[in-house]
Every structure is written in structure tokens, then in C-alpha cells.
Z-matrix of the N, CA and C atoms (Angstrom, degrees):
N
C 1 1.449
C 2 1.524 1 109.16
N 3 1.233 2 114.01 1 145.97
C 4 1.288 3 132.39 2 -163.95
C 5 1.755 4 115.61 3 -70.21
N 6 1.619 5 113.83 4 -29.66
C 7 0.806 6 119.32 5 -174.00
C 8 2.044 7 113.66 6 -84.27
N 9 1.867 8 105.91 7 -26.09
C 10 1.227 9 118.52 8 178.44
C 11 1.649 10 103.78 9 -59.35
N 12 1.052 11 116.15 10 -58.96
C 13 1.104 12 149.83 11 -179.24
C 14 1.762 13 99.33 12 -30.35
N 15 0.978 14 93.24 13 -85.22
C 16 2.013 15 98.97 14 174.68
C 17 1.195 16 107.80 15 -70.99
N 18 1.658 17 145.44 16 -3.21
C 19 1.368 18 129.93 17 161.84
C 20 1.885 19 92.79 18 -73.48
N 21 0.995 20 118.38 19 -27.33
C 22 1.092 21 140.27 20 -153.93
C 23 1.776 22 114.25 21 -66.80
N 24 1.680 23 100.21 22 -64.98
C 25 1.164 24 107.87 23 154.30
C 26 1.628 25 126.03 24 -86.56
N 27 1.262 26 125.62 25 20.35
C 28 1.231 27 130.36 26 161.20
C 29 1.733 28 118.97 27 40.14
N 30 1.375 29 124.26 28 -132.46
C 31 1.081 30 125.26 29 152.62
C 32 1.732 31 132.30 30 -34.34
N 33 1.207 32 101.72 31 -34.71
C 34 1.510 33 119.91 32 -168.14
C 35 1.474 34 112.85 33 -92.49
N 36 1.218 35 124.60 34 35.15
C 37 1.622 36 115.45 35 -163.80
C 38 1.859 37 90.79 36 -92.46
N 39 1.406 38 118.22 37 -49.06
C 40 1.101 39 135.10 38 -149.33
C 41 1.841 40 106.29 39 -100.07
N 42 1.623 41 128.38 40 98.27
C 43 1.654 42 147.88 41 -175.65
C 44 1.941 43 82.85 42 -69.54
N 45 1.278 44 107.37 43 114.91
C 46 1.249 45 93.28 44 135.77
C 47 1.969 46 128.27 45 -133.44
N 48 0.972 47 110.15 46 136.89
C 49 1.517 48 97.17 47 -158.68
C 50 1.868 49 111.80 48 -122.36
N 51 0.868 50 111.85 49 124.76
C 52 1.703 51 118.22 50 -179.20
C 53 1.548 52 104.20 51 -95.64
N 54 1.636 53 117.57 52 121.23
C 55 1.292 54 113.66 53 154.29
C 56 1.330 55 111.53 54 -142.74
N 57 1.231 56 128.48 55 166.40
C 58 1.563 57 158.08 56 -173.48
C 59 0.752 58 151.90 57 -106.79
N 60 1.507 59 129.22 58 71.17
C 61 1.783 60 143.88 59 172.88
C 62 1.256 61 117.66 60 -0.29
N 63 1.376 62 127.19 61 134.77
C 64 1.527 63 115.18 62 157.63
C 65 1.169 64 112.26 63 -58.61
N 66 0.929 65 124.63 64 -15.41
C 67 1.946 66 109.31 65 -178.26
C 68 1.784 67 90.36 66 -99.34
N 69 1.009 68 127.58 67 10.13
C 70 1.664 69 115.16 68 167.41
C 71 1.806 70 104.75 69 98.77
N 72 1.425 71 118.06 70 -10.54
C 73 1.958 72 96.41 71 -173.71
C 74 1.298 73 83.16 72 -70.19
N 75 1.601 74 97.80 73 149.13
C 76 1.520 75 125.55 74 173.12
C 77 1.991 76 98.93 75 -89.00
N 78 1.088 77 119.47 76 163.94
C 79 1.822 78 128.91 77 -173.09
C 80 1.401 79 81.91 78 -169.80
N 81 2.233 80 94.59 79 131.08
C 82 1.366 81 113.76 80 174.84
C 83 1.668 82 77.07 81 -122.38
N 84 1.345 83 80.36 82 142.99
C 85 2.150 84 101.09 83 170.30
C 86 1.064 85 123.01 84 -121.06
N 87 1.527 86 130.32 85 113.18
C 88 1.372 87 108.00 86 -167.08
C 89 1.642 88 109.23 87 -116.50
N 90 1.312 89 129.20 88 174.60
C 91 1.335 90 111.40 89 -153.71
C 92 1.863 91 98.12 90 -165.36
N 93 1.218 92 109.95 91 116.47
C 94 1.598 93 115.90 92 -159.26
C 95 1.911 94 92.29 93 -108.49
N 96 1.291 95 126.62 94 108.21
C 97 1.213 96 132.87 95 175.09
C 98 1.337 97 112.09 96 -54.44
N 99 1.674 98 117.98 97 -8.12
C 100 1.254 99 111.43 98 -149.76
C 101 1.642 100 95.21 99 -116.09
N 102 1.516 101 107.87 100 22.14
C 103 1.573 102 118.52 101 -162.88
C 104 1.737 103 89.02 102 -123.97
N 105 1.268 104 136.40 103 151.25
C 106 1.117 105 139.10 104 173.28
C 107 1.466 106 113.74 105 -107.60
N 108 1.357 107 109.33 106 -0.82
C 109 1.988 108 109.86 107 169.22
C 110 1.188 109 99.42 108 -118.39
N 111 1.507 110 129.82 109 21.24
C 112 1.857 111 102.34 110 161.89
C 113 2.003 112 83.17 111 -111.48
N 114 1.416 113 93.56 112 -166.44
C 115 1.137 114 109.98 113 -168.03
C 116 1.430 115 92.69 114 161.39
N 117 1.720 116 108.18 115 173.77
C 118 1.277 117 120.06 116 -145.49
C 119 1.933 118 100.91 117 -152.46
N 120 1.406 119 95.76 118 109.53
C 121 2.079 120 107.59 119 -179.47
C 122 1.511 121 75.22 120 -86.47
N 123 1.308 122 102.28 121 150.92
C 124 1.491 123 125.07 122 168.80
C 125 1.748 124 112.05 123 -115.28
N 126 1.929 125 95.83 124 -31.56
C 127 1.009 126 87.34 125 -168.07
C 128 1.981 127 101.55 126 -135.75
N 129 0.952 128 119.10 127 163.16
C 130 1.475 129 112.66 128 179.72
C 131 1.783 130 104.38 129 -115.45
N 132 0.998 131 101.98 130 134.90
C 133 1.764 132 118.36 131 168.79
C 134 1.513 133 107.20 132 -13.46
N 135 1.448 134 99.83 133 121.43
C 136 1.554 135 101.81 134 -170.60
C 137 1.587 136 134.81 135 -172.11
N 138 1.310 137 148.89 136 172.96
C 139 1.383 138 119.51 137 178.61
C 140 1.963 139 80.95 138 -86.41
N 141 1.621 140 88.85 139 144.83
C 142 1.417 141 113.19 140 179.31
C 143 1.463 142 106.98 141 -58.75
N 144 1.210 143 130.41 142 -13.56
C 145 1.494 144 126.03 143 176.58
C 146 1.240 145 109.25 144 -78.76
N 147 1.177 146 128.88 145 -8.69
C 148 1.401 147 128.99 146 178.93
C 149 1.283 148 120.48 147 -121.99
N 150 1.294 149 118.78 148 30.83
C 151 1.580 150 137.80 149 168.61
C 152 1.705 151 107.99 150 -87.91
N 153 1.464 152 85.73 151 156.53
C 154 1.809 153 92.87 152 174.25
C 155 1.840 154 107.18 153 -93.38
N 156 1.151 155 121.04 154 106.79
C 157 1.501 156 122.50 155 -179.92
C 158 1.771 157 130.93 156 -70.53
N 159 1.610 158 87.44 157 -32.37
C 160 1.346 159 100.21 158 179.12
C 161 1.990 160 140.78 159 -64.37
N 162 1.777 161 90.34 160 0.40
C 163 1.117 162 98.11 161 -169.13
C 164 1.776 163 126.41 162 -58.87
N 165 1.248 164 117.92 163 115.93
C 166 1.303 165 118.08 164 175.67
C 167 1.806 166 113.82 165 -136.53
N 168 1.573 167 111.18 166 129.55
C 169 1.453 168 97.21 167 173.67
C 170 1.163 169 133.64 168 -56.33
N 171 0.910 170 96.65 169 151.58
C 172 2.158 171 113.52 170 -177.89
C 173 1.686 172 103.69 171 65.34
N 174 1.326 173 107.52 172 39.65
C 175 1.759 174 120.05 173 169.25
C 176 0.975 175 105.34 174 -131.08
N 177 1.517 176 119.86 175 88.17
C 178 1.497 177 119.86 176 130.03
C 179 1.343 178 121.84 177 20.85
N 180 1.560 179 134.72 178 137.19
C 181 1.067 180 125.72 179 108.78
C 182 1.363 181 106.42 180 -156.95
N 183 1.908 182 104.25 181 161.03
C 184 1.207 183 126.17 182 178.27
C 185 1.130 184 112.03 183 -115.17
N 186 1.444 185 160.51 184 30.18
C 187 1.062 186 152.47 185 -139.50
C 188 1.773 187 120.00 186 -148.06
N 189 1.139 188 116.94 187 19.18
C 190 1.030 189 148.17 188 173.08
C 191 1.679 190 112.33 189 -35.99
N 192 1.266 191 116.16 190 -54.77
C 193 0.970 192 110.12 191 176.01
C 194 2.115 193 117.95 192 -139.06
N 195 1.275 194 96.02 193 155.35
C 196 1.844 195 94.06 194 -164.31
C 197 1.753 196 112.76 195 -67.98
N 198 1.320 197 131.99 196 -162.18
C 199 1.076 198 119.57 197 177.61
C 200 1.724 199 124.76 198 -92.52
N 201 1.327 200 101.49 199 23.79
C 202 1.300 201 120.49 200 -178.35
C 203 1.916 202 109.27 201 -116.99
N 204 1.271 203 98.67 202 1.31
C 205 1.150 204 129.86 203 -169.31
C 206 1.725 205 121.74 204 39.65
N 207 1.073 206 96.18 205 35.31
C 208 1.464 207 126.22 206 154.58
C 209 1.905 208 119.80 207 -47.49
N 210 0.924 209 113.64 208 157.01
C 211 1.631 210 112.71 209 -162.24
C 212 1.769 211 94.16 210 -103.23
N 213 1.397 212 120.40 211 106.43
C 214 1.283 213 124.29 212 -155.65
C 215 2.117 214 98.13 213 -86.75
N 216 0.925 215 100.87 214 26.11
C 217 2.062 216 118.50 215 179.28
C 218 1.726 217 114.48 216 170.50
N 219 1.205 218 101.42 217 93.42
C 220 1.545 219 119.58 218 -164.46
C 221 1.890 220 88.25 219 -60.89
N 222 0.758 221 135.14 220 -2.42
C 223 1.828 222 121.54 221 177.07
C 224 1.364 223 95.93 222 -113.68
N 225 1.413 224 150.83 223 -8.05
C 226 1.399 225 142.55 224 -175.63
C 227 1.494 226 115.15 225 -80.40
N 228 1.589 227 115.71 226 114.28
C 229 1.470 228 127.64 227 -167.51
C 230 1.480 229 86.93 228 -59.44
N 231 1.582 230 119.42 229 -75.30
C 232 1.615 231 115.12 230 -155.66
C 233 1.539 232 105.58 231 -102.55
N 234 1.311 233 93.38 232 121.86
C 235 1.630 234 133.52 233 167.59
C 236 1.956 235 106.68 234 -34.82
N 237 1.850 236 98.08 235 -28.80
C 238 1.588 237 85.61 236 -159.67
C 239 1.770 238 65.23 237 174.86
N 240 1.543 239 92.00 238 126.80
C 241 1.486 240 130.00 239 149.95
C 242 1.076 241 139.28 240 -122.50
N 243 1.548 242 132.78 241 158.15
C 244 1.419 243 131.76 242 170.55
C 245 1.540 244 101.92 243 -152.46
N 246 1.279 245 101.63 244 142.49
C 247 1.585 246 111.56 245 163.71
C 248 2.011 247 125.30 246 -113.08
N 249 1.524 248 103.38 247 130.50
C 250 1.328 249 118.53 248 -164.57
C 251 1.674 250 105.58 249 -117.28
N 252 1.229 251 97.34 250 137.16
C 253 1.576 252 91.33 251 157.16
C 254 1.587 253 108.83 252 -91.60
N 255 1.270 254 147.16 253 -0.51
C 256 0.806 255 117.08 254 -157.77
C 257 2.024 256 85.21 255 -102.43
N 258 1.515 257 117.77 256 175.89
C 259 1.448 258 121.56 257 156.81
C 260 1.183 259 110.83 258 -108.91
N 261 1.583 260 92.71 259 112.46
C 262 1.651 261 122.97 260 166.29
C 263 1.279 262 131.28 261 -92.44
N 264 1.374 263 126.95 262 118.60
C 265 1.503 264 116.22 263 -165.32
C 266 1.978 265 98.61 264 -113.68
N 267 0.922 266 100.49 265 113.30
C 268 1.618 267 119.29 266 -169.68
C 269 1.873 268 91.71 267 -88.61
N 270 1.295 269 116.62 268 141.09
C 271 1.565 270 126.49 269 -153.58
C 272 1.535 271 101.86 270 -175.98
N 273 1.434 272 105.45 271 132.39
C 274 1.629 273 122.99 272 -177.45
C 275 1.555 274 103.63 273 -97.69
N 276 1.997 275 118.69 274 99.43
C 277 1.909 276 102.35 275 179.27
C 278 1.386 277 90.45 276 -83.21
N 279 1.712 278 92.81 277 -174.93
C 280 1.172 279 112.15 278 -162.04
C 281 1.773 280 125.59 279 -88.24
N 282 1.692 281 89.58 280 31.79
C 283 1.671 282 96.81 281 162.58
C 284 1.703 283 98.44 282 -108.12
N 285 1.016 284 118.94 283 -12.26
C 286 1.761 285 119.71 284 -177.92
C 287 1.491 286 99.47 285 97.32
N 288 1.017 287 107.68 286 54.61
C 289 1.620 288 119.35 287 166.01
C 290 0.783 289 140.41 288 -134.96
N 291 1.805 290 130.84 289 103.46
C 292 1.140 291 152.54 290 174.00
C 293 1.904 292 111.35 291 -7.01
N 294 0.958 293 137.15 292 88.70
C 295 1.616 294 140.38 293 -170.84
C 296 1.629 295 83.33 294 -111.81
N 297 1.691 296 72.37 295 154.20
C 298 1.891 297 92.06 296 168.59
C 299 1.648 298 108.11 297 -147.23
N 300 1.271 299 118.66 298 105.68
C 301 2.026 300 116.70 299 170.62
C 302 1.468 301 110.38 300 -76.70
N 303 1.383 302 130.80 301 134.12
C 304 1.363 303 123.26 302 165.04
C 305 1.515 304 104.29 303 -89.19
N 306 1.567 305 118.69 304 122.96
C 307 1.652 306 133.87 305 -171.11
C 308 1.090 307 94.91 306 19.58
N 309 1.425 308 104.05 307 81.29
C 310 1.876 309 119.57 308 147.35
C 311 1.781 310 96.71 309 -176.30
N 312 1.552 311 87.38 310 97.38
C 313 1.560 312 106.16 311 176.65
C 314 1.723 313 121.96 312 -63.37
N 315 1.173 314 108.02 313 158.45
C 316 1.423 315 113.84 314 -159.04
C 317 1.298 316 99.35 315 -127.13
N 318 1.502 317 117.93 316 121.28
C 319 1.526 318 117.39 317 175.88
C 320 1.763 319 114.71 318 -104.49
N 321 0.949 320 122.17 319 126.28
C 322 1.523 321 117.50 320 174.79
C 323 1.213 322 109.07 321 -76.47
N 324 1.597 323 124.46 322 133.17
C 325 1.840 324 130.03 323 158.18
C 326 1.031 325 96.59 324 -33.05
N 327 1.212 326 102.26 325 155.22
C 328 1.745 327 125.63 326 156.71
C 329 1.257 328 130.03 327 -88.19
């Protein structure tokens, strides 16, 4: 049942993950456990010494990169994660500012 299920994953139902282009565009990814076609790479093709190991749901992390802002695991897609139960739809208005709705989706004009 649908409802066990999300008491179930609690806080953690909802991947959201920030990472960063070499040329600098920022990409937020978001990722609903409760969907059977998203899913979540942690890590990209690589020598295994340079993978992120620590991955566990409903763990945080921000630490992506050192204070030189260096990439602190050359195979790690997101720079900086967090997991939510709630659904957050993250949206750029039209002063160029980072907005966030909790479950109340945002459609851009065409």
C-alpha cells in the first residue's frame, strides 16, 4: 500500500542532487523513489579509487568539492545532495532567481 510505503521512506522519498559543468551551468536533478523510471548514478565510469563510497539514503551531503573548489571524487555526478520527503520544484522567475514551491509545480510560458 501506497501509504506504508511513504511512511516508510519518511524524509527520504524525494533525491535531489546539484552538479556542475566545466563551463559552470549549474543542473538540479530530482528523483521520486516512488517512480520506477527515475533512479539515481552516484557515480560515472571510472578507476574505482575515485568514486564516492559513502552513499546511503536519507544522508545528506554537501561536500563535493575542497576549499580550492576542486572536485573532492573525480567520478561523483552530484557535487552536493539532500534527501526530502517533501516535493520541491526548484524554478528560475523572471528576475533570475533561484525559487523553490513545496508540491505546487511551476510551468514556464512558452
Amino acid at each position: 500500500d501506497i501509504e506504508q510505503i511513504t511512511e516508510t521512506l519518511g524524509n527520504s522519498r524525494y533525491f535531489y542532487g546539484l552538479r556542475r559543468t566545466s563551463e559552470g551551468e549549474l543542473f538540479i536533478s530530482k528523483v521520486d523513489l516512488l517512480e520506477l523510471k527515475d533512479g539515481v548514478q552516484v557515480n560515472r565510469p571510472g578507476a574505482v579509487s575515485d568514486n564516492f563510497n559513502d552513499f546511503s539514503r536519507g544522508v545528506d551531503f554537501f561536500d563535493g568539492r575542497d576549499g580550492q573548489h576542486r572536485k573532492n571524487y573525480k567520478n561523483l555526478v552530484y557535487e552536493q545532495y539532500k534527501w526530502d520527503g517533501r516535493n520541491i520544484f526548484y524554478y528560475v522567475n523572471t528576475d533570475g532567481e533561484l525559487v523553490l514551491r513545496i508540491n505546487e509545480q511551476y510551468t514556464y510560458e512558452a
